[in-house]
C-alpha positions as CSV (number, residue, x, y, z in Angstrom):
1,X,-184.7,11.5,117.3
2,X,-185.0,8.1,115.8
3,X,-184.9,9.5,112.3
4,X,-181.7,11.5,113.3
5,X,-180.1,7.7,115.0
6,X,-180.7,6.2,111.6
7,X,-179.3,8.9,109.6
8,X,-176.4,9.0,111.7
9,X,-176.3,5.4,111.9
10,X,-175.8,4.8,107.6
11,X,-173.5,7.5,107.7
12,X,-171.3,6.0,109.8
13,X,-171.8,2.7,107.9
14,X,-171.1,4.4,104.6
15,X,-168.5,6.1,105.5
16,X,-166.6,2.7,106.9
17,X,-167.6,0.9,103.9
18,X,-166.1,3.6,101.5
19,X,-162.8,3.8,103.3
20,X,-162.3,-0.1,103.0
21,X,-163.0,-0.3,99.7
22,X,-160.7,2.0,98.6
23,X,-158.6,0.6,101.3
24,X,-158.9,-2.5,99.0
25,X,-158.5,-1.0,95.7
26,X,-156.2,1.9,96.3
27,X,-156.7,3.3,93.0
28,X,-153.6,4.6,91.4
29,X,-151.5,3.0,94.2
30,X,-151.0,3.3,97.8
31,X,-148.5,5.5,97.8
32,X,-151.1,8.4,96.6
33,X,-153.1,7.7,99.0
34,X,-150.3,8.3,101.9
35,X,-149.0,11.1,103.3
36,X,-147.2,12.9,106.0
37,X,-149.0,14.0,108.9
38,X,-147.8,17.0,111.7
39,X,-145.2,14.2,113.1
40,X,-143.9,13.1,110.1
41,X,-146.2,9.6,110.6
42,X,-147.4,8.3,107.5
43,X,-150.9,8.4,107.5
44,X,-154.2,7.2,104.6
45,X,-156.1,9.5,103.3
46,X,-159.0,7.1,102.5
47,X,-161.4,9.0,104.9
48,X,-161.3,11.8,103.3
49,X,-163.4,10.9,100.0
50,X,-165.4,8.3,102.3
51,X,-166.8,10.6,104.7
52,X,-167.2,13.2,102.0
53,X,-168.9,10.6,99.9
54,X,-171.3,9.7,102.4
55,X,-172.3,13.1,103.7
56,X,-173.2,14.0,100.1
57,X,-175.6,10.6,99.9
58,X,-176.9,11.5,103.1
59,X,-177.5,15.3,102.8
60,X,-178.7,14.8,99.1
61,X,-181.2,12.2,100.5
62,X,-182.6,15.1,102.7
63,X,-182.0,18.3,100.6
64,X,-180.5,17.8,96.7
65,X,-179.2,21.6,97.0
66,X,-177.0,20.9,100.5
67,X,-176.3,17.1,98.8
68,X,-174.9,18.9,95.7
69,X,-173.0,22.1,97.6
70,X,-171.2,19.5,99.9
71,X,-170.0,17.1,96.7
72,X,-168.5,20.0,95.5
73,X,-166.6,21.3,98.5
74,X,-165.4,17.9,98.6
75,X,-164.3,17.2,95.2
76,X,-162.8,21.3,95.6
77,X,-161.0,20.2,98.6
78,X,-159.7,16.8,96.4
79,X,-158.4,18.8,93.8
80,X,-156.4,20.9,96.7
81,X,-154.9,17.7,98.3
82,X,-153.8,16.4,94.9
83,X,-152.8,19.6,93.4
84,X,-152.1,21.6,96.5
85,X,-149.8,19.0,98.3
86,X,-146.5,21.1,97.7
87,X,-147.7,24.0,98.2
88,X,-147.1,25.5,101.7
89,X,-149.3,28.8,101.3
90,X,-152.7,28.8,103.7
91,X,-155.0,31.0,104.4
92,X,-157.1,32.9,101.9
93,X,-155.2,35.7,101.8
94,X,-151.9,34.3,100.3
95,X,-154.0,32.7,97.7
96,X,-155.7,36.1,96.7
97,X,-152.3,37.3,96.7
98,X,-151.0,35.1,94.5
99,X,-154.3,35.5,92.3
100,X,-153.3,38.9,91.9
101,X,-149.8,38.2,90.7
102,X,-151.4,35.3,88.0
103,X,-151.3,32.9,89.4
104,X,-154.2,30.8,89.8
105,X,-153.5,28.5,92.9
106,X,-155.6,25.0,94.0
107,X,-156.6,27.4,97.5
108,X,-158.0,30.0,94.7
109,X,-159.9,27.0,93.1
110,X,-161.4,25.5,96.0
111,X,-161.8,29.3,97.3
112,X,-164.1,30.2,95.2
113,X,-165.6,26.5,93.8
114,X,-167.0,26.2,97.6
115,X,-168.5,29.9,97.5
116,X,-169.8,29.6,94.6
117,X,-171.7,26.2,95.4
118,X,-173.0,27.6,98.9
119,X,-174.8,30.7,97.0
120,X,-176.6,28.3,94.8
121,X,-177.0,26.3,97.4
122,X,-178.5,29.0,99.4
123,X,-180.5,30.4,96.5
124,X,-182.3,26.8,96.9
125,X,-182.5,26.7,100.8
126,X,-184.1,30.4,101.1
127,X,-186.9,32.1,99.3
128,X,-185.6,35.7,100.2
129,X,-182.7,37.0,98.8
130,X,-181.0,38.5,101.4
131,X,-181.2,34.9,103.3
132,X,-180.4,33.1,100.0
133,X,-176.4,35.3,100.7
134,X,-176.2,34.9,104.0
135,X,-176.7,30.6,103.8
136,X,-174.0,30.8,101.0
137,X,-171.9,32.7,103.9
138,X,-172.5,30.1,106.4
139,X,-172.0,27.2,103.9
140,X,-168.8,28.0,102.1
141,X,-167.6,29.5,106.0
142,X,-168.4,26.9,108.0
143,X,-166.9,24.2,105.3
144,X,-163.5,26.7,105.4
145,X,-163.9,26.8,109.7
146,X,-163.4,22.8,109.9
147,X,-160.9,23.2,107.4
148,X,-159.2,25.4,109.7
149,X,-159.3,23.6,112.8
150,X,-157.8,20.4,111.1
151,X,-154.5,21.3,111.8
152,X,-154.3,18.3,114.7
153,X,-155.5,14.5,114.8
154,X,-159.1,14.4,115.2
155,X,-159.5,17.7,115.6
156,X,-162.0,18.6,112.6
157,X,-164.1,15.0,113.0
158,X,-164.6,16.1,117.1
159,X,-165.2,20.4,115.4
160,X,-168.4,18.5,113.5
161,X,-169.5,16.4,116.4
162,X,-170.0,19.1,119.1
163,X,-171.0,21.6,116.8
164,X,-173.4,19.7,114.9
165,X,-175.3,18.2,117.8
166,X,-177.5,21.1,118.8
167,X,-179.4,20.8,115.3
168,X,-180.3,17.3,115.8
169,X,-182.6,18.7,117.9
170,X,-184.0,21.0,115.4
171,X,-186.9,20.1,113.2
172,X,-187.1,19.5,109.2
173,X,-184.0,19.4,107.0
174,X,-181.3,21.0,109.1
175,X,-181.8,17.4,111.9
176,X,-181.1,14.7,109.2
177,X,-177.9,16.7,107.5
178,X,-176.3,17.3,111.2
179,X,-177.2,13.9,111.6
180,X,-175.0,12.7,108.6
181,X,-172.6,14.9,109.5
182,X,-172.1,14.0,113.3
183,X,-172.7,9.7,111.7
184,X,-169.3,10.7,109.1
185,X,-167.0,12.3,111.8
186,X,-167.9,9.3,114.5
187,X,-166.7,6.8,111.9
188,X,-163.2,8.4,111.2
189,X,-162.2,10.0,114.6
190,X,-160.8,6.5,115.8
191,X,-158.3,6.4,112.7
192,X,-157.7,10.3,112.6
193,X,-157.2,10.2,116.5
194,X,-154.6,7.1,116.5
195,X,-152.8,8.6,113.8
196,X,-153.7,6.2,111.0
197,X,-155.9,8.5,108.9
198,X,-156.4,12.1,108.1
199,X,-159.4,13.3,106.2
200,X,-157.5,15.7,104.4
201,X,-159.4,18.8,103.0
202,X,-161.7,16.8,101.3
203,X,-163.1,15.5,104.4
204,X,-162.6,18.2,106.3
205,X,-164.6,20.5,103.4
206,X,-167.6,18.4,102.7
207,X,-168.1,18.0,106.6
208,X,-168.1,21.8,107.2
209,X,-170.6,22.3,104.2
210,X,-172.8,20.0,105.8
211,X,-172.5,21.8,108.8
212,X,-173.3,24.7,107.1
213,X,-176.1,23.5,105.3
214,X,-178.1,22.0,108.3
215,X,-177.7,25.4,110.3
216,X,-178.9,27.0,106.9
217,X,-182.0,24.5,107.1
218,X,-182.4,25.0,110.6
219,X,-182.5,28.6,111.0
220,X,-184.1,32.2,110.2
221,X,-183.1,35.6,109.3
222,X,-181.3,35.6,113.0
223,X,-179.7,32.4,113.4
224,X,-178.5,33.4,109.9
225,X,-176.9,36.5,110.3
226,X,-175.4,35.1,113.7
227,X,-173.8,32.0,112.0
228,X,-172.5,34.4,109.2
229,X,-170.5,36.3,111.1
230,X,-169.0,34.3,113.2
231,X,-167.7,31.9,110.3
232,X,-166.9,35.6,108.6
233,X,-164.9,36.2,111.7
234,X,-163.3,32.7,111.7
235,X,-161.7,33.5,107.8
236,X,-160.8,36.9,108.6
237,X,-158.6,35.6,111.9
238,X,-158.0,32.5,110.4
239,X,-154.5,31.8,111.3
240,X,-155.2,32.4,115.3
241,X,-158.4,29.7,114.9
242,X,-155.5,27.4,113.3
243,X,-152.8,28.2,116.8
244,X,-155.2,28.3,119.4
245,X,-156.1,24.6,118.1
246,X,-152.6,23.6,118.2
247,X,-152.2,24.9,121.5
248,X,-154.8,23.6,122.9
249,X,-153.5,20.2,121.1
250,X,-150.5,20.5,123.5
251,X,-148.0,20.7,120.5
């Protein structure tokens, strides 16, 4: 457990650090890095690329294939904040829709840019192939399940802390990348909580891919296939994951 307090620990101390830098800098101006939250409240999105930042150091450190598939959910879920800001479809299905119909949306991108990275992730985390498909399930779903729940302050950061503390008491790989993850959420739920901060889907994408990739590192055939279809289930009823957590938000 003292390995897991110290990963969690420079997580944490990453994640802060990365948000006040760019707090500082605000690179391109603050106004992109503002936006409107549920309530109309202006919120920064500074802890978005700072806890995705430092869940990629931090997962890399212990695996290079989850450090590499969470990078890319985040920089897929920057691309949809930037590109995807006007654009009120959600849910996979509108942006399969609109696939079909030409259009290539910034859901379709990130859609299929986070899949793609959990299978190679998987391929590297599991030596048989049917577990190489399913981590690449749990990864890319569990990465879209925070995603879905961040529809409320704090709601995503507080998703990764209860569901990743069960693997810090796992051995190996899967400890130290639920560690990150859990040390990342801790350090923006104050902000995303008051209202000051939202992680946006970058955050909220590289924090479920961690989650992902430590059950993937933590588990067998069983745990697997359990985790798979319940993120499975999660896409497929997407939209009532996203009510019941506004209901249960009280708005």
């Amino acid at each position: 457990m003292i390995r897991q307090g110290v990963s969690l620990g420079l997580s944490a101390a990453l994640t802060r650090a990365a948000a006040g830098a760019l707090r500082a800098k605000a690179p391109g101006g603050r106004e992109r890095w503002e936006r409107k939250n549920y309530a109309g409240r202006t919120v920064e999105l500074y802890a978005g690329p700072a806890s995705a930042l430092a869940v990629a150091v931090g997962a890399g450190r212990v695996s290079p294939a989850a450090g590499v598939a969470v990078a890319v959910a985040g920089i897929c879920g920057a691309y949809d904040d930037i590109a995807g800001a006007d654009d009120a479809r959600r849910g996979f299905r509108a942006h399969l829709r609109a696939l079909r119909d030409g259009e290539v949306t910034s859901g379709a991108v990130k859609l299929f840019g986070i899949s793609a990275a959990g299978l190679v992730a998987g391929a590297f985390l599991k030596e048989r192939p049917l577990d190489k498909l399913l981590a690449g399930v749990v990864i890319a779903g569990a990465a879209h399940f925070v995603n879905l729940v961040d529809v409320r302050p704090g709601r995503a950061a507080a998703a990764v802390l209860v569901l990743g503390a069960p693997g810090l008491f796992r051995a190996g790989a899967g400890a130290g990348i639920a560690a990150t993850a859990m040390g990342a959420a801790a350090a923006v739920l104050p902000d995303d909580l008051g209202e000051r901060a939202m992680i946006g889907d970058t955050g909220a994408h590289a924090l479920g891919a961690a989650l992902g990739a430590a059950v993937v590192a933590g588990n067998g055939r069983v745990g697997l296939v359990a985790h798979a279809a319940a993120v499975v289930a999660a896409a497929v009823y997407g939209d009532k994951v996203s009510e019941t957590v506004r209901v249960l938000g009280g708005t």
